[in-house]
N, C-alpha and C positions, 0 to 999 in steps of 0.2 A: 538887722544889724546896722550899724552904722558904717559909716567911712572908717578907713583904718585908720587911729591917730597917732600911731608907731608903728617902723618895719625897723623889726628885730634884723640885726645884724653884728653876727657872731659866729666863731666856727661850727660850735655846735647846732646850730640852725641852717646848717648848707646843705646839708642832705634828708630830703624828704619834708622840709617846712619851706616857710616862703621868706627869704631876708630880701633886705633894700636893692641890691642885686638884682635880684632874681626879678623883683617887680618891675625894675626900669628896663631891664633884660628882654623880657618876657615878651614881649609883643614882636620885639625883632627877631628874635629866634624862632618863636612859630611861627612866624610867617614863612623863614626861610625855607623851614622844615614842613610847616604844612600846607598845599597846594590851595585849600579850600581856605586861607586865610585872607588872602589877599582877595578871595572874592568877598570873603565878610564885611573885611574893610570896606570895602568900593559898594558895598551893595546901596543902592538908595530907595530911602523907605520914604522921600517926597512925596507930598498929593501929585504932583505931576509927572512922577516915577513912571517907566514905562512898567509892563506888566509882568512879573516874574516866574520865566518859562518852567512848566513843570516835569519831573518833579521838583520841587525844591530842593536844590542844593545844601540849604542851608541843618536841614535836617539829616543827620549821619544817621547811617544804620552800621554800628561797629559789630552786631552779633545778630546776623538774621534768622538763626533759630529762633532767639529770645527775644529779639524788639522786633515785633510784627505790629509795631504802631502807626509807621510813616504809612500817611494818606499821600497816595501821587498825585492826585488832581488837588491838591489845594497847597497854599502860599503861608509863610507868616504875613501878617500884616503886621502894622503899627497904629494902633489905636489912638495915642493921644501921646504928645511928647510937651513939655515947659515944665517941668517938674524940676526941684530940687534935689530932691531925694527921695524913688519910689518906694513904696514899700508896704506891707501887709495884706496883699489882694485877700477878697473873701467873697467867694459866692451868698446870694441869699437867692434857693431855689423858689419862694416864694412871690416873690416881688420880680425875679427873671431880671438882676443887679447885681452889678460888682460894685464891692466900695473898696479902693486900696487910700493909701496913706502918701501924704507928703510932708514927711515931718519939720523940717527946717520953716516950711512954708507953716506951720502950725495949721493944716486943712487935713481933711477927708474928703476923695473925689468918688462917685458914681458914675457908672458908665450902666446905659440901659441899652438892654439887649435888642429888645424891639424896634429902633429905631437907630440906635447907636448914638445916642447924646452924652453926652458929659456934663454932670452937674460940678462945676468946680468949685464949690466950698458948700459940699455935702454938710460936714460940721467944720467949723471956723468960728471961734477957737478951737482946739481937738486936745489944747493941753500937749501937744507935741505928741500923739499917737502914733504907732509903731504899726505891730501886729493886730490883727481881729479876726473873729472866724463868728459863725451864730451856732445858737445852743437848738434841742430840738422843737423850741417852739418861736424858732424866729427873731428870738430875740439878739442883735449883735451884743458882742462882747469885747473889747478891746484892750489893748496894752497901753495906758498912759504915760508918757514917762513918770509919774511916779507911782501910778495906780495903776490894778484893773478895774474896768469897770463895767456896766451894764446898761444898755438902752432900754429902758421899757416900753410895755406899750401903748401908753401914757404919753410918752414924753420924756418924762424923768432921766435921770439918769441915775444908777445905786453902785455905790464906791463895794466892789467886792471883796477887796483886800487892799492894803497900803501897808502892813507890817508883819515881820516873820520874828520870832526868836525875839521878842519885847523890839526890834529894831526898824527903822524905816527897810521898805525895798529898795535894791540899786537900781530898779529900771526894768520892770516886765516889757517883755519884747513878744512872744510867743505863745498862744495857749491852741488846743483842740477840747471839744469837749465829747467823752461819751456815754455813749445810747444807754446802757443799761443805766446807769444811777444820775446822769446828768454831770457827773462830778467835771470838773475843769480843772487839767494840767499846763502848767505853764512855765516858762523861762525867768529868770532873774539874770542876766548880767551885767546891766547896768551902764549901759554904754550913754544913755540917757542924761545920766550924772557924770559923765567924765568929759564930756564937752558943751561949750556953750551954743556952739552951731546947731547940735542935734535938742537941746535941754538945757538945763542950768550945772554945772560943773558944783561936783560936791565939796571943793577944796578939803576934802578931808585927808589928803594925803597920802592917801589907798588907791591902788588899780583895784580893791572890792570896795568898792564905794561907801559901803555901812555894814555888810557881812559877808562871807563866802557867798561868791555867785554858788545858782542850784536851780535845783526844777525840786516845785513844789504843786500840790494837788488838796485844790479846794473842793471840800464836800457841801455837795450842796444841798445838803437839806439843812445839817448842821452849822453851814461855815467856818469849820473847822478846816484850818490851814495846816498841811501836813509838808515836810521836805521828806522827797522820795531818793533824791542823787543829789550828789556836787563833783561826781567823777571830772564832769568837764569842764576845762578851764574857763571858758564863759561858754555856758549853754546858752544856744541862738534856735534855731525851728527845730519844732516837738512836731511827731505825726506818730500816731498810730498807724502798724500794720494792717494789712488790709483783714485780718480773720482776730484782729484785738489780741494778738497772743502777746507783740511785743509792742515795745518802744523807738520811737529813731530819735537821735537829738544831734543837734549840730553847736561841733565846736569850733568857734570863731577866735578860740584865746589865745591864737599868734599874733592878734592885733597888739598884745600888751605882754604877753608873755613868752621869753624865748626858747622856753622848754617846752611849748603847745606844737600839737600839729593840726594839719588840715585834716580830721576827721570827722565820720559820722558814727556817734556812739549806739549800739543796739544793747536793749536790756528784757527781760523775758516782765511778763505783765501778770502778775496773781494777785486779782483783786486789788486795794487799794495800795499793794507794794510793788518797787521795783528791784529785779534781782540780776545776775550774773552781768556785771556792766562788762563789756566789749567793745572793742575795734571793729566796727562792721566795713565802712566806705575808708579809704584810703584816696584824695582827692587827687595825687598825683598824674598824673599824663603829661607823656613824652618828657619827662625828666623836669617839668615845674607842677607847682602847688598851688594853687586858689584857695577862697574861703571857700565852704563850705556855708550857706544865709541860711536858704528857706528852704522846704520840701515838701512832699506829699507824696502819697501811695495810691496807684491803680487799684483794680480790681482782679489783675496778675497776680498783684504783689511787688512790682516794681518800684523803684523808689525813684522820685522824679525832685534833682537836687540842684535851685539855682546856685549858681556860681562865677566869680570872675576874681578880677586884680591880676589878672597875668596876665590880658591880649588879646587879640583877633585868634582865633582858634581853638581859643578854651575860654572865653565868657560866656554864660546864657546858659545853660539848663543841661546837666549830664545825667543820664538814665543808668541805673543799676539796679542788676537781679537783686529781686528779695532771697535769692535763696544761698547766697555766696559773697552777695557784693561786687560781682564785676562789672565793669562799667561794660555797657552793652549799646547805647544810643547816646547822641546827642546832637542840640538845636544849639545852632549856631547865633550870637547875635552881635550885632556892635557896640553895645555896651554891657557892661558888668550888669549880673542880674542879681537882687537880691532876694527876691522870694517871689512863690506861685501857687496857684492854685487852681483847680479843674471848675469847669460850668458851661453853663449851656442847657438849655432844654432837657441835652440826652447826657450832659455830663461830661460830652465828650470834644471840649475846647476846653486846650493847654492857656489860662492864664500867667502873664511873665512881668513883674514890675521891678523894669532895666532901667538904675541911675533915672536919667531923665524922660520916661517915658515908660507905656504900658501897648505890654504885644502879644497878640494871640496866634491859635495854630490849632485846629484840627487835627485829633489824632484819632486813630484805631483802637481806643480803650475808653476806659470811662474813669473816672473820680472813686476810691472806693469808699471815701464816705460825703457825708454830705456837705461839705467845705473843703 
């Protein structure tokens, strides 16, 4: 997702969304409100930070039936921070690498596990690249802002889609791919084309840049581009459930729209359709709203949702049951998160790419699938 480029502000957006208010609100009020914010704030993630006593604090456990993740012996760190705008982590179990995104910087970074380096302009150009995840043979797959597209293993690169319905895309942000057919779903909302900071602005006039934002699902054997949903007012991170039965998609379209809310929509998955769209997550806590970016699902079933724009004690990463939606854990951080993704050897380090920077954490679960 991008930065927000309007905060709606309107009656009908006062309760249960996020208006202009509420954002500039937000930070002083949870702090007042909550104890652990004031230490988010102060926390320092400098190289020459002293050492942050365990457990961490910063990791909440709201429902310790259901969140049995927090590791006591271990810390977030902070991995690497000078970023403009973090975004689209992706494991590559392979290669034992992350590569997330820094879109405004028009780069892709890696981070290598073995040693912890940073490669800082992985690809540069990137075409202003978003999201990326890899398919099951390795290959990355990324959101261009105006493309998706494909790294081979060659070199090359193969433009996967650039148009739906005879019409350009607004701006792929989001894809997963799965196991059984290879097929790749993905987000359109186009945030890409409504700013020049993040892309090139479409002047065409439209908060949908060239058509209904949607999520659509490319076949891959055929290349056939199918639109499965446009329920959400801009769909932002796609995850499969951890057993493929559903869908999660996040809706970001309070950025522009003042009938949207912060949620995460769930839809049942039969074959190459999507059905029963839903309200699954409600982003709300303690009486504000955040976007809803990025996500991904354990091997629980948990849904692991960055988030921020409201402050110290709600940015960074909130957990909730797969099986209801309540919010059950969450990892504190000092800046707004906007997506993540699980890796590591065992699968089981939380990746977090927060505004200016990329940060990890040790949990008690694993990734349930393989990005």
């Amino acid at each position: 997702m991008t930065a927000p480029l309007t905060f709606p502000d309107n009656d009908e957006n006062k309760t249960g969304n996020l208006d202009r208010r509420t954002l500039l609100k937000g930070a002083a009020t949870l702090a007042a409100a909550t104890a652990m914010a004031s230490e988010a704030s102060a926390r320092d993630y400098g190289r020459s930070a002293e050492p942050e006593r365990y457990p961490d604090p910063d990791v909440i456990v709201i429902d310790p039936k259901r969140f049995k993740a927090k590791v006591g012996n271990t810390a977030i760190k902070r991995l690497y921070t000078g970023c403009l705008w973090a975004e689209g982590p992706a494991w590559n179990a392979q290669g034992q690498y992350l590569v997330w995104s820094d879109i405004p910087a028009n780069r892709q970074l890696r981070y290598l596990d073995d040693d912890g380096h940073i490669s800082e302009q992985f690809h540069k150009p990137s075409n202003e690249a978003n999201g990326s995840t890899f398919d099951f043979e390795g290959r990355q797959i990324t959101a261009e802002r105006t493309r998706l597209v494909r790294y081979e293993h060659n070199g090359s690169v193969t433009a996967l889609a650039e148009q739906a319905n005879g019409k350009p895309l607004n701006g792929p942000n989001d894809m997963v791919v799965h196991p059984n057919d290879g097929s790749i779903w993905f987000t359109d909302p186009g945030y890409g084309a409504l700013s020049t900071y993040e892309g090139q602005r479409a002047n065409t006039g439209s908060l949908q840049p060239y058509q209904k934002e949607a999520v659509y699902r490319l076949d891959a054997k055929t290349g056939q581009l199918s639109k499965v949903a446009d329920d959400p007012f801009k769909p932002n991170g796609i995850a499969f459930s951890h057993d493929y039965k559903k869908v999660y998609v996040c809706d970001t379209g309070i950025t522009h729209y003042p009938q949207a809310k912060n949620i995460v929509w769930a839809y049942d998955l039969n074959g190459d359709k999507l059905s029963n769209p839903r309200q699954f997550i409600d982003m709300t806590l303690n009486g504000k709203s955040g976007f809803p970016d990025g996500l991904r699902v354990d091997i629980d079933g948990n849904v692991w949702v960055g988030a921020g724009w409201v402050g110290p004690g709600y940015d960074g990463v909130q957990v909730f049951s797969g099986d209801d939606g309540a919010r059950i854990g969450q990892i504190i951080l000092p800046e707004t998160c906007a997506n993540l993704c699980f890796g590591g050897k065992k699968r089981n380090r939380l990746f977090m790419t927060a505004s200016q920077s990329l940060y990890a954490v040790y949990v008690e679960t694993q990734g349930a699938h393989n990005c």
